[in-house]
C-alpha positions as a Markdown table, in Angstrom:
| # | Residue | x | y | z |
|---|---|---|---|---|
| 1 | Unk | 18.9 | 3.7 | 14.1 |
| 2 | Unk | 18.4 | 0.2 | 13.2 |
| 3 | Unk | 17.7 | -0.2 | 9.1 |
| 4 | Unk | 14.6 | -2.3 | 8.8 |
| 5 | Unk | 16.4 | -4.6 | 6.4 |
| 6 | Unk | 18.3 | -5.8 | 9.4 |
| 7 | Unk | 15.7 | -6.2 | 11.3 |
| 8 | Unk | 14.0 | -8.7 | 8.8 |
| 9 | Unk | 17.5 | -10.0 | 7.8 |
| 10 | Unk | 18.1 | -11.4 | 11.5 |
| 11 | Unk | 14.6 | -12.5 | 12.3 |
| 12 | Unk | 15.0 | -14.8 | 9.6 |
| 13 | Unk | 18.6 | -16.0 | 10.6 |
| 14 | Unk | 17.7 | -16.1 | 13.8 |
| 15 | Unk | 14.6 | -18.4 | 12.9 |
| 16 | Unk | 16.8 | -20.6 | 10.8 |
| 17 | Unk | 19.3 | -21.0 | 14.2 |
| 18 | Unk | 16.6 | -22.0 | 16.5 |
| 19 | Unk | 15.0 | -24.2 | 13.7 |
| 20 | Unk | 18.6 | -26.4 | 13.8 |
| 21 | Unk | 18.5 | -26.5 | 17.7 |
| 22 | Unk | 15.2 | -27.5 | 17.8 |
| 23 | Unk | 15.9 | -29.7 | 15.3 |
| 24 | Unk | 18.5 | -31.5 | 17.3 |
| 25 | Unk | 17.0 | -31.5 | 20.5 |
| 26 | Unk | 14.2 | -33.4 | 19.2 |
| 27 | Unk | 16.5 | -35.4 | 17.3 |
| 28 | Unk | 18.7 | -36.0 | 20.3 |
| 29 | Unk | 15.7 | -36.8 | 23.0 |
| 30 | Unk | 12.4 | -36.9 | 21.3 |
| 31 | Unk | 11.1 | -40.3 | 20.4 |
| 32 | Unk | 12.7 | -40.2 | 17.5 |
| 33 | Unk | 16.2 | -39.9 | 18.6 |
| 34 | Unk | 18.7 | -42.1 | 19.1 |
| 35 | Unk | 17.7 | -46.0 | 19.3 |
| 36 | Unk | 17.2 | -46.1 | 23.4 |
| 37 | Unk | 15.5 | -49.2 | 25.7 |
| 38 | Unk | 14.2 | -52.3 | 23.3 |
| 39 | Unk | 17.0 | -52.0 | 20.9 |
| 40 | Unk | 20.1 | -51.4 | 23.5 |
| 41 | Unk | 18.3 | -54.0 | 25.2 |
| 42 | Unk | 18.7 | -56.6 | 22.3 |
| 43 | Unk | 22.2 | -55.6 | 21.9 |
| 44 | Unk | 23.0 | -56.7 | 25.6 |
| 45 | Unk | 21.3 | -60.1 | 25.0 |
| 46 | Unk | 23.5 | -60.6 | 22.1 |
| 47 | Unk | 27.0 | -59.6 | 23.6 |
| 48 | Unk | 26.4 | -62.1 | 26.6 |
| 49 | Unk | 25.8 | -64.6 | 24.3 |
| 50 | Unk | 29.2 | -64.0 | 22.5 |
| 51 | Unk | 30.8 | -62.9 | 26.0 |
| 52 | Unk | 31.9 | -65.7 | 28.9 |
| 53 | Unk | 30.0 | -65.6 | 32.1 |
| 54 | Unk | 30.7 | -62.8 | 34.7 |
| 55 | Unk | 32.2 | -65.0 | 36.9 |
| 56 | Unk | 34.8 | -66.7 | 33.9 |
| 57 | Unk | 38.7 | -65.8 | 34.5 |
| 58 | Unk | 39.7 | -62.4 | 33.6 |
| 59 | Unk | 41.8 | -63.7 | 31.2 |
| 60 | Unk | 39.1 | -65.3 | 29.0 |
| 61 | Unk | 36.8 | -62.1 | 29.6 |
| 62 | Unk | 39.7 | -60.8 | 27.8 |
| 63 | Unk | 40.5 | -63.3 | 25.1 |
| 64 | Unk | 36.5 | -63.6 | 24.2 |
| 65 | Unk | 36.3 | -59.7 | 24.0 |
| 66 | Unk | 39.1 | -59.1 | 21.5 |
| 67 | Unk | 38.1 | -61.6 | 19.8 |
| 68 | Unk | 35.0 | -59.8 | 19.1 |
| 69 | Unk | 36.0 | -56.7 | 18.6 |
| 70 | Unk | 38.3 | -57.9 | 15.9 |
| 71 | Unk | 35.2 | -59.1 | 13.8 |
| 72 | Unk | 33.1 | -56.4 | 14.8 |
| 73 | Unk | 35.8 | -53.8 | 14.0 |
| 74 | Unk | 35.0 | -52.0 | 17.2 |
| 75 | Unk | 36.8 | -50.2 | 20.3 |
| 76 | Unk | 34.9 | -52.3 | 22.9 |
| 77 | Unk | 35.3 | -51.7 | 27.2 |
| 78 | Unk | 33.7 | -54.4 | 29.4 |
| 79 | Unk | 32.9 | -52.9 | 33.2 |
| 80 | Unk | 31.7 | -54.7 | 36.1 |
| 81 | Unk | 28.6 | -53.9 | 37.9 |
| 82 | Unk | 30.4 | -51.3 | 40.2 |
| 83 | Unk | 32.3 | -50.0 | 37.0 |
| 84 | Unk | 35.6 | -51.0 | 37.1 |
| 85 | Unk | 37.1 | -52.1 | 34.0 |
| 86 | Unk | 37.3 | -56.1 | 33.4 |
| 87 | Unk | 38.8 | -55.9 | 29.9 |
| 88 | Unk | 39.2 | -53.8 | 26.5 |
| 89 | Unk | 40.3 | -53.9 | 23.4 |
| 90 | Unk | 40.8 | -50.9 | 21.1 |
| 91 | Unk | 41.4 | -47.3 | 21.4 |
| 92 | Unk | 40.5 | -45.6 | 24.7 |
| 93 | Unk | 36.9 | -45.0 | 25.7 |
| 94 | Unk | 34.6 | -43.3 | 28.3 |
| 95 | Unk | 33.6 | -45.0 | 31.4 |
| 96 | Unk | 29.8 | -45.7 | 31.5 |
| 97 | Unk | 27.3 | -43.0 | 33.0 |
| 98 | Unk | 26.9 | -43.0 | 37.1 |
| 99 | Unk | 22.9 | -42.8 | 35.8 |
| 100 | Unk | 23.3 | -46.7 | 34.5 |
| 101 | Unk | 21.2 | -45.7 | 31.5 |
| 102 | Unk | 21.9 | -47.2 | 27.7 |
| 103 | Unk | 22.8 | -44.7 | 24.9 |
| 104 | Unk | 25.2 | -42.8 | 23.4 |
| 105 | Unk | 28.0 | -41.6 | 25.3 |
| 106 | Unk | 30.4 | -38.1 | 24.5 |
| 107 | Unk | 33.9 | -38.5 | 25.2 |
| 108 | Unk | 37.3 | -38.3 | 23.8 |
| 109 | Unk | 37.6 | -40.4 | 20.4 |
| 110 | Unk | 34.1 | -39.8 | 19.7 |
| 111 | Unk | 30.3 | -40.8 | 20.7 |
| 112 | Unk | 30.1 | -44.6 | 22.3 |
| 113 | Unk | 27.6 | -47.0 | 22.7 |
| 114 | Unk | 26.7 | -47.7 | 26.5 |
| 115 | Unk | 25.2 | -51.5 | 26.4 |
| 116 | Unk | 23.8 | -53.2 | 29.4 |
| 117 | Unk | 24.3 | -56.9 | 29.5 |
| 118 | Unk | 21.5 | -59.2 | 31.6 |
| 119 | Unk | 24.3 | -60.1 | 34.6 |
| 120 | Unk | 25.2 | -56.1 | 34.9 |
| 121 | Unk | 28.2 | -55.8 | 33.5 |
| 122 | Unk | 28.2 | -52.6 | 31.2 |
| 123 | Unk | 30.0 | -53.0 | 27.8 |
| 124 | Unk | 31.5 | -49.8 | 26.3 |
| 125 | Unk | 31.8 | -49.6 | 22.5 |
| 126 | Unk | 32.9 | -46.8 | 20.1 |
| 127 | Unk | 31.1 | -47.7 | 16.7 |
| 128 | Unk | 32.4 | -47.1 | 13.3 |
| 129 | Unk | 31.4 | -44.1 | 11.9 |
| 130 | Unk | 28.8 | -46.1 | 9.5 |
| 131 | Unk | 27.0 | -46.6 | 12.4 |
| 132 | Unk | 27.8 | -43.8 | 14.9 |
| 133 | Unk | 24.5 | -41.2 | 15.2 |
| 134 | Unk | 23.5 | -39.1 | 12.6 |
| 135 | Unk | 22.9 | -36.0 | 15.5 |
| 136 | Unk | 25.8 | -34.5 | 14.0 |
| 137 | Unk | 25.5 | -35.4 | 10.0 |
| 138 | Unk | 21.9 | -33.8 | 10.9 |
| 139 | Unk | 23.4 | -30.7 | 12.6 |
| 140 | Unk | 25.5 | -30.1 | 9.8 |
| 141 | Unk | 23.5 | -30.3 | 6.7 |
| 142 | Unk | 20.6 | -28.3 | 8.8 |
| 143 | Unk | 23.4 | -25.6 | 9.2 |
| 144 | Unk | 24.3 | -25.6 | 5.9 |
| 145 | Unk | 20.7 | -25.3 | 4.6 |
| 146 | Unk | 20.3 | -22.2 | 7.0 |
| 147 | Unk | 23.6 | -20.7 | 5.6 |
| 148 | Unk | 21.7 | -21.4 | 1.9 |
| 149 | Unk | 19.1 | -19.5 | 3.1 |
| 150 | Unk | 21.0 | -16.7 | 5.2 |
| 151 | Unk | 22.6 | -16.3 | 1.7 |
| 152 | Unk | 20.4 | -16.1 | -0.4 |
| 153 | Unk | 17.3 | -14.0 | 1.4 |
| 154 | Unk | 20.0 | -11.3 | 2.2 |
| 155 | Unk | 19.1 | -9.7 | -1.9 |
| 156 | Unk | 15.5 | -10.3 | -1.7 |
| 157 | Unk | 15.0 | -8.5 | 2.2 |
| 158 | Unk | 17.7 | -6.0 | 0.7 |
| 159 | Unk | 15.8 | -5.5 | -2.8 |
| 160 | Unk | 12.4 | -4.9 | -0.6 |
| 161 | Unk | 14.1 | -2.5 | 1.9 |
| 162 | Unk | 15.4 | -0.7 | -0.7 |
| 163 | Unk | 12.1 | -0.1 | -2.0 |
| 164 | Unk | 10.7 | 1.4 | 0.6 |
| 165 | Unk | 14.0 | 3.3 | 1.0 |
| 166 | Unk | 13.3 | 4.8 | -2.2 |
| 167 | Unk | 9.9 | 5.3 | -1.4 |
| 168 | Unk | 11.0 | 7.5 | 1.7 |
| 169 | Unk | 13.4 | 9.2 | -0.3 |
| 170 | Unk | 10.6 | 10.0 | -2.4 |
| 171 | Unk | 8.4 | 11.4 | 0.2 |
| 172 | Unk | 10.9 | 13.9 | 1.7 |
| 173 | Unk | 11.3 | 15.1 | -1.5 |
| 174 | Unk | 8.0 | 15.7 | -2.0 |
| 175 | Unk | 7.6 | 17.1 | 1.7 |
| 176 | Unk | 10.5 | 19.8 | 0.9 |
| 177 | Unk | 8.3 | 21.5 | -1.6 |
| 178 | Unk | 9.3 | 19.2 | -4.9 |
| 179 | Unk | 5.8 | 18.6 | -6.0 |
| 180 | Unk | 7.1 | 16.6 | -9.3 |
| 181 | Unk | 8.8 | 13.9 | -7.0 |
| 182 | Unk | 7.8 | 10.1 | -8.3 |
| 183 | Unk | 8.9 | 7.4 | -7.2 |
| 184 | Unk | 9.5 | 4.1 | -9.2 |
| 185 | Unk | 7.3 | 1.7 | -9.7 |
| 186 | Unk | 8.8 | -1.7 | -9.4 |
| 187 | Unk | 7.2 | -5.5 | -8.9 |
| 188 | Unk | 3.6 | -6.5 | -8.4 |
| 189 | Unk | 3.4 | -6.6 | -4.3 |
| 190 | Unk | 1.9 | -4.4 | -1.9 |
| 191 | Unk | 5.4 | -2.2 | -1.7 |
| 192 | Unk | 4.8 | -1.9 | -6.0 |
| 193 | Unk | 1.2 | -0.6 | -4.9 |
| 194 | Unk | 2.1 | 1.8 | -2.3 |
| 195 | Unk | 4.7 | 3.6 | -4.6 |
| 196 | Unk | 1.6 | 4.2 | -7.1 |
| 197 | Unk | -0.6 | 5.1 | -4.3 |
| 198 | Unk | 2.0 | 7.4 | -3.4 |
| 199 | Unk | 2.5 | 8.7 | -7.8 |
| 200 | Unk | -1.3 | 9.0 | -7.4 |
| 201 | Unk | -1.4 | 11.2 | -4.3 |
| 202 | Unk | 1.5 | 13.3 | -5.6 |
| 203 | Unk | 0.2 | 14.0 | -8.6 |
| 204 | Unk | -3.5 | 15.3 | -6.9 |
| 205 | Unk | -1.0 | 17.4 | -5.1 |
| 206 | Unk | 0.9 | 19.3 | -7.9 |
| 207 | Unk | -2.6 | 19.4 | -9.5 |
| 208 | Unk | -4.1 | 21.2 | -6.3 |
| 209 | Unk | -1.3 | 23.5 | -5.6 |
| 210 | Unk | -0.8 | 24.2 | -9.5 |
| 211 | Unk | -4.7 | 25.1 | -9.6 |
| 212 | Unk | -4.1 | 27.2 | -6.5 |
| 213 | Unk | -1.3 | 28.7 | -8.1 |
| 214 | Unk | -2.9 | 29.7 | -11.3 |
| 215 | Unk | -6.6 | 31.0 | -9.3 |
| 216 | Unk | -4.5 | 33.1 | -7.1 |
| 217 | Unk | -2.3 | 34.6 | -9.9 |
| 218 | Unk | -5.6 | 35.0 | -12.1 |
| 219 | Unk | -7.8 | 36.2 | -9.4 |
| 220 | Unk | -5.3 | 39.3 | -8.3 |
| 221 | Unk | -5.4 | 40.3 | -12.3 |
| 222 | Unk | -8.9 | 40.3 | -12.2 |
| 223 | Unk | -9.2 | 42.1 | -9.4 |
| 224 | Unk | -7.1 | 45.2 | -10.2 |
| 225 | Unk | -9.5 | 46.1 | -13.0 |
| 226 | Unk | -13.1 | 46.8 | -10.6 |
| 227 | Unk | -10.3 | 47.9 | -8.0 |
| 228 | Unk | -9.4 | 50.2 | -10.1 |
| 229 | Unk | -12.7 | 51.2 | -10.9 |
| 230 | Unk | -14.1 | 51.7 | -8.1 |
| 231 | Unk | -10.5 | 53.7 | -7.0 |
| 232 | Unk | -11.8 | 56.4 | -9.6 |
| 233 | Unk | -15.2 | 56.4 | -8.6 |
| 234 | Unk | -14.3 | 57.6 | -5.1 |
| 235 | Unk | -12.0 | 60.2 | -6.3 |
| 236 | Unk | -14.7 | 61.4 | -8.7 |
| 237 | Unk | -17.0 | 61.4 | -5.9 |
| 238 | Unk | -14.9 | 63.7 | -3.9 |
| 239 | Unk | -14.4 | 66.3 | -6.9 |
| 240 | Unk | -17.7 | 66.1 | -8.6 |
| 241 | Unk | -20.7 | 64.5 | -6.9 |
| 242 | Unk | -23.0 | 62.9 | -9.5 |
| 243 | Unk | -25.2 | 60.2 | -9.2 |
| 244 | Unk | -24.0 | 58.4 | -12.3 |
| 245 | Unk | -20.7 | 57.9 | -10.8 |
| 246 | Unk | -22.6 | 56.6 | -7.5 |
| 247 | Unk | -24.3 | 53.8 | -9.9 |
| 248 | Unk | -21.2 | 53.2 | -11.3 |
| 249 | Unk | -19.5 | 52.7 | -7.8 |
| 250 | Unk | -22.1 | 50.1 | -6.8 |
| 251 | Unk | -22.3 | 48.0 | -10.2 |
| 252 | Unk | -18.5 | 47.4 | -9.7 |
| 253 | Unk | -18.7 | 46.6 | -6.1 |
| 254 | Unk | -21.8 | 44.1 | -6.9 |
| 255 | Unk | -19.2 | 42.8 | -9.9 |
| 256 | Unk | -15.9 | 42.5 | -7.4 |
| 257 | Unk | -18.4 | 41.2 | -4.5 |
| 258 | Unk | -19.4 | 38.2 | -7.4 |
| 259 | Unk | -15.8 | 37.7 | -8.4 |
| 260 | Unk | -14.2 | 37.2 | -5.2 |
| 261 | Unk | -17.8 | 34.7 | -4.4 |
| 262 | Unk | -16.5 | 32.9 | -7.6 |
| 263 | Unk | -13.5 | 32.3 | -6.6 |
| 264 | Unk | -13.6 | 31.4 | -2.9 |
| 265 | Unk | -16.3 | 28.8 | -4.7 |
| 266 | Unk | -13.9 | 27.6 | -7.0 |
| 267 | Unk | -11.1 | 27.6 | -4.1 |
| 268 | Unk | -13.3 | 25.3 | -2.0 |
| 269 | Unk | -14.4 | 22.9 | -4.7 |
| 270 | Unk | -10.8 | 21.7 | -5.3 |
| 271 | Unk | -10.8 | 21.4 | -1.4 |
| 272 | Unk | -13.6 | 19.1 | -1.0 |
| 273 | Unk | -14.4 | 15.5 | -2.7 |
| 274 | Unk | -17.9 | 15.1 | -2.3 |
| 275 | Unk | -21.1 | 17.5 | -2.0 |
| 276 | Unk | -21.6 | 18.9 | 1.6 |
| 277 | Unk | -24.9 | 19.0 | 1.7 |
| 278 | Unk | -26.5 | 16.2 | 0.1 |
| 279 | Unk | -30.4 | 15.2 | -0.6 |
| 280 | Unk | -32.8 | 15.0 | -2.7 |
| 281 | Unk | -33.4 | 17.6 | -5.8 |
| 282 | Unk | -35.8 | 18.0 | -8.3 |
| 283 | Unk | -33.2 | 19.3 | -11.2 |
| 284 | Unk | -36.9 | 20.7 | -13.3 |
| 285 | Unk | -37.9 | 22.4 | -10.3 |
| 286 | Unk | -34.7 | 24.1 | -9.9 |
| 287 | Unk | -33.9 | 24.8 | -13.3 |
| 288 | Unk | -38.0 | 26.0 | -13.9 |
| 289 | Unk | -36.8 | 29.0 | -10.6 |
| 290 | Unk | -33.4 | 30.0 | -12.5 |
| 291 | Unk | -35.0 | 30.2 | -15.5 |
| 292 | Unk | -37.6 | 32.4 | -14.6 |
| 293 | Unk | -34.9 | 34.7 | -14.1 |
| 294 | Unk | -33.8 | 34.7 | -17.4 |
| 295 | Unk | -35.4 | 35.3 | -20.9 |
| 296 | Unk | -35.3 | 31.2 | -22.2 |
| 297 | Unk | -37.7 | 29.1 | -22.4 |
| 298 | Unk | -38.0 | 25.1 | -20.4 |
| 299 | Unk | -39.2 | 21.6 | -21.5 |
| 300 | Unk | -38.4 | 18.6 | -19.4 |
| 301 | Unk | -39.9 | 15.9 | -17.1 |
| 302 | Unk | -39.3 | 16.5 | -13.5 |
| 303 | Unk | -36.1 | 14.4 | -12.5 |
| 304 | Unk | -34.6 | 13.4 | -8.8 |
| 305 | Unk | -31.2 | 13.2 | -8.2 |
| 306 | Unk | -28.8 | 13.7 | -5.3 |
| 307 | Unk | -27.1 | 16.3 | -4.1 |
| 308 | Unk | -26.5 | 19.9 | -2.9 |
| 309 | Unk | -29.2 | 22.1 | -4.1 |
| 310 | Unk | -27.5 | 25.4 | -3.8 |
| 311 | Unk | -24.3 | 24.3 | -5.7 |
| 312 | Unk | -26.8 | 22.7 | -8.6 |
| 313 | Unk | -28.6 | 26.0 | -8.6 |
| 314 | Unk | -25.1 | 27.6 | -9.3 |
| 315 | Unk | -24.5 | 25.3 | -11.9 |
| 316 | Unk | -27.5 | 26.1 | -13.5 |
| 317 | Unk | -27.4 | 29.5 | -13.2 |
| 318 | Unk | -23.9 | 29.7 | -14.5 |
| 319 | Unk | -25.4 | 28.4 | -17.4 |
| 320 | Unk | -27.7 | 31.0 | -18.0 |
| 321 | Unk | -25.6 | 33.9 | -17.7 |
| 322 | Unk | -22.9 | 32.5 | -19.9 |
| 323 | Unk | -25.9 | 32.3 | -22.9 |
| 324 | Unk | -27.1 | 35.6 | -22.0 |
| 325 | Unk | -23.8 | 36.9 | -21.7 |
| 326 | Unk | -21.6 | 35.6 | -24.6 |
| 327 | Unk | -24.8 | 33.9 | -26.7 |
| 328 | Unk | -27.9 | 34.9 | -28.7 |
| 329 | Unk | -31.9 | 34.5 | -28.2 |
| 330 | Unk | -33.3 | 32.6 | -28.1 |
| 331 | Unk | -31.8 | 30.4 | -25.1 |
| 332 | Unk | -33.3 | 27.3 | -24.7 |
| 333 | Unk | -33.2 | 24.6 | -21.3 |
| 334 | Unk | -34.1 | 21.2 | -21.9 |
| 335 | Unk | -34.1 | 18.0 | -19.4 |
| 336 | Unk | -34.1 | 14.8 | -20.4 |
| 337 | Unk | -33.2 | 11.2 | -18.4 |
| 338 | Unk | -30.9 | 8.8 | -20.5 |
| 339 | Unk | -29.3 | 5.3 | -19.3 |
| 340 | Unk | -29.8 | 6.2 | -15.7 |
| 341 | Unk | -28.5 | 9.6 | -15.9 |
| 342 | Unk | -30.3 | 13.5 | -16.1 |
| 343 | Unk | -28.6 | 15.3 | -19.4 |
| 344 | Unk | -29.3 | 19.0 | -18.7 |
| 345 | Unk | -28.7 | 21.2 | -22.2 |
| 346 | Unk | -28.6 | 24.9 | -22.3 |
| 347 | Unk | -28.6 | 26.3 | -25.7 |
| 348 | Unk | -28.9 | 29.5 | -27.4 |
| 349 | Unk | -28.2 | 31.0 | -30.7 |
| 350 | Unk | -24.9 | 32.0 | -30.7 |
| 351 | Unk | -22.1 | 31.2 | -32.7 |
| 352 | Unk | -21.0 | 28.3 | -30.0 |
| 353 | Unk | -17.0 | 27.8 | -29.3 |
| 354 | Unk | -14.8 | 26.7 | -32.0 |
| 355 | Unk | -14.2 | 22.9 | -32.0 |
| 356 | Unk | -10.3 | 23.8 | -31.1 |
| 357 | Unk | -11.2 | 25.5 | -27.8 |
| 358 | Unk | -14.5 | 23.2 | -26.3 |
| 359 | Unk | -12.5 | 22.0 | -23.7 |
| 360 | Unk | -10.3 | 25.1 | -23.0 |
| 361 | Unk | -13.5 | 27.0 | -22.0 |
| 362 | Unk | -13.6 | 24.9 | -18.7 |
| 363 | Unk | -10.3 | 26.1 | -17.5 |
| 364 | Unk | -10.4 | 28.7 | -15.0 |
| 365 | Unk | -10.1 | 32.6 | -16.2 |
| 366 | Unk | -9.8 | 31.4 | -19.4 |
| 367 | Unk | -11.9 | 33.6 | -22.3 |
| 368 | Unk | -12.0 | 33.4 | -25.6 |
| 369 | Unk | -10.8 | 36.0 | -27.9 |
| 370 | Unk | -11.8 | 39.4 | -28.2 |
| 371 | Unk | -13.8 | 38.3 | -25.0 |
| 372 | Unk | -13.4 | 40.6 | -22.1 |
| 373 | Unk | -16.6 | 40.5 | -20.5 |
| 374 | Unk | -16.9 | 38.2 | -17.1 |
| 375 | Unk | -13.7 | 36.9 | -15.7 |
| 376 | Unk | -13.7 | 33.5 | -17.0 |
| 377 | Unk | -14.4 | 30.9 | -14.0 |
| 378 | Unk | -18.5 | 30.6 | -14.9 |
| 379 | Unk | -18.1 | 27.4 | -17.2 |
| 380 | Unk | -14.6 | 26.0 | -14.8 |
| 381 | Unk | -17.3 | 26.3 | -11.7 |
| 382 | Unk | -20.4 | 24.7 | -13.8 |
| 383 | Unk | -17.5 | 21.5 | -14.4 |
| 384 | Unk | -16.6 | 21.4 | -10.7 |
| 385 | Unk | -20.0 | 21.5 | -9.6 |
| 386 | Unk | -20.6 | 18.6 | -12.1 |
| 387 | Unk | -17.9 | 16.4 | -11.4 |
| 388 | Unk | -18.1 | 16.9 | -7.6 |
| 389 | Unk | -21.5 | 15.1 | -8.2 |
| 390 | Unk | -20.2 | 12.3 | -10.0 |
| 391 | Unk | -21.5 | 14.0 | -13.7 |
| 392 | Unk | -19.4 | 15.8 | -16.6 |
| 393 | Unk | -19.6 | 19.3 | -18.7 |
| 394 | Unk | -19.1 | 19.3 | -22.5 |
| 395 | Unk | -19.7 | 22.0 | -25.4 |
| 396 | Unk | -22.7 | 20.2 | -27.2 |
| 397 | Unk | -23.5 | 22.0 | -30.1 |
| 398 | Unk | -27.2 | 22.2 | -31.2 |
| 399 | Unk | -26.9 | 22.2 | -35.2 |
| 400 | Unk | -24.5 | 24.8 | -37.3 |
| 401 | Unk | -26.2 | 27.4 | -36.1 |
| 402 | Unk | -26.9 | 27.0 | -32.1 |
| 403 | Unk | -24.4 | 27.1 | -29.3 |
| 404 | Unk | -25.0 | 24.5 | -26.6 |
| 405 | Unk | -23.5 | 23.4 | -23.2 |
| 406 | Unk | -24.8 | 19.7 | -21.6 |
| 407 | Unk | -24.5 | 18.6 | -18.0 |
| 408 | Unk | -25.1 | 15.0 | -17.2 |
| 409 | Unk | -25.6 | 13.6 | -14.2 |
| 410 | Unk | -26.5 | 9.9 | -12.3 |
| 411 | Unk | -30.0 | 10.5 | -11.3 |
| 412 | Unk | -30.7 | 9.4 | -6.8 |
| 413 | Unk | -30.3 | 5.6 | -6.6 |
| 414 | Unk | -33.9 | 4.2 | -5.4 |
């Protein structure tokens, strides 16, 4: 398998490689290359003025172009039109082109000047290396600037590669059953905000399972105790028929039927991250049906929000019970609208929750102590159903002497 850091490693060498060659080529035969046509033209006029004639002695041809290429400093070749070599002076160079075309010439020694005089002759000349072409000087400082490069991107593709290296590393870990896998979080780019994406997610994820966990460990202790119950009733049914033990059969059935509706509730809460069923609900109108129910009295203007009307019903009646069950008369309902939110408050006259346990009352199972009665997920579902519509649950104690509980949530958007 290829690593990706490769992958990024020799796209960008290989981009640096074909920016030299292009580089060159257009160098080498763009119009910005070599100096071609008017100015190898210019250079022709000039040698035949400092050059004999074509048809001058041999000799003199000779004479006139050493001459020149000892003040010139140059390896010079003169040819005739059908390219044979009339004289020369210097180190060896290459013949001129078949093509007949100025330029620059490759050959051994080094690039050469291929100059075209007006009477056809073609003079060869190797320059110095002042004034040979800068194709190669070009060549080598673009190959040295890639080589830079090459260098010094390896550590930064390698740094980010590692990242996400890490980051996989990270998610195995958490895919093999380590929920408490994290993965550092490193720099400010879009890698850095993945590996908190990925925190984020894992953390929801050891707080699902670990709520899972404890509701399935709390829910099969709860359940023993009606189990059990109703275990005895039946065997007290088959030695002694009475009708008391009948009535005690079916208010444990009707109490393990409500648990186990609790907590498939609670189960599918976690599961879900908005309401399923949402509209439009009139919170006075359902609380006004609950509390009818109930022995409590309700003041309130009628109030519209959105969402599912069975789960706020819950909520509500949730409520209820928990001041019926744990408070004291009288148990007051009150709905008000503040700063673009519906505060629901359900009070009664208990002795409320000690300020060291407010928010422990919202945790699943949990009861306070000497408390046995109801199994402790009433307040944990009336939080869930809050939340999951964008509100909150606190204790909100009415006075010293009055137990409270408030919901608030953001009344339906016009």
């Amino acid at each position: 398998m290829r690593r990706l850091y490769h992958k990024i490693y020799l796209t960008m060498v290989g981009a640096l490689v074909l920016l030299v060659l292009v580089a060159g080529t257009i160098w080498r035969f763009g119009p910005g290359g070599p100096p071609v046509g008017q100015a190898f033209e210019l250079a022709g006029d000039l040698a035949a003025v400092a050059l004999p004639p074509a048809d001058a002695p041999q000799a003199a041809q000779q004479q006139a172009l050493a001459a020149l290429g000892q003040r010139l400093r140059l390896d010079m070749a003169l040819h005739d039109a059908a390219g044979r070599r009339i004289a020369a002076t210097g180190g060896p160079l290459p013949p001129p082109d078949r093509s007949g075309d100025p330029g620059f010439r490759y050959g051994p020694g080094g690039p050469a000047w291929v100059i075209h005089l007006p009477d056809e002759r073609v003079l060869v000349a190797r320059p110095p290396p002042r004034h040979r072409s800068p194709l190669v000087p070009l060549m080598v400082a673009l190959t040295l600037i890639a080589v830079v490069v090459a260098v010094a991107a390896f550590p930064v593709v390698r740094s980010l590669t590692r990242r996400l290296e890490t980051l996989q590393a990270g998610v195995e870990t958490l895919g093999a059953g380590n929920l408490a896998a994290r993965v550092p979080v490193e720099g400010r780019d879009e890698v850095a905000r993945l590996a908190e994406s990925f925190n984020r997610a894992a953390g929801r994820i050891e707080e699902l399972v670990g709520a899972h966990r404890l509701l399935l460990a709390n829910a099969s202790h709860e359940l023993r105790t009606p189990l059990a119950r109703i275990r005895l009733g039946v065997e007290l049914m088959k030695t002694r028929p009475d009708p008391r033990h009948s009535d005690n059969l079916e208010r444990d059935i009707a109490e393990l039927d409500g648990l186990i509706d609790e907590i498939l509730l609670a189960s599918r809460l976690d599961a879900i991250g908005a309401p399923q069923a949402a509209e439009e609900v009139d919170l006075l109108a359902l609380a006004a049906e609950e509390c009818a129910r109930y022995d409590c009295t309700l003041d309130g203007a009628p109030v519209t929000l959105t969402g599912d009307p069975r789960l706020l019903r819950r909520m509500i009646r949730n409520l209820l019970e928990n001041a019926e069950r744990h408070g004291a008369p009288p148990v007051e309902v009150s709905l008000a609208t503040e700063a673009g939110t519906a505060v629901l408050t359900v009070s009664d006259g208990g002795p409320g929750v000690p300020a060291a346990q407010r928010e422990h009352v919202f945790t699943p199972f949990f009861r306070l102590a000497g408390d046995s009665r109801g199994a402790g997920l009433g307040l944990s579902l009336v939080r869930q159903i809050a939340r999951l519509h964008g509100g909150d649950a606190t204790v909100a104690p009415q006075g010293e002497s009055r137990s409270g509980f408030k919901v608030v949530l953001p009344l339906a958007r016009a």
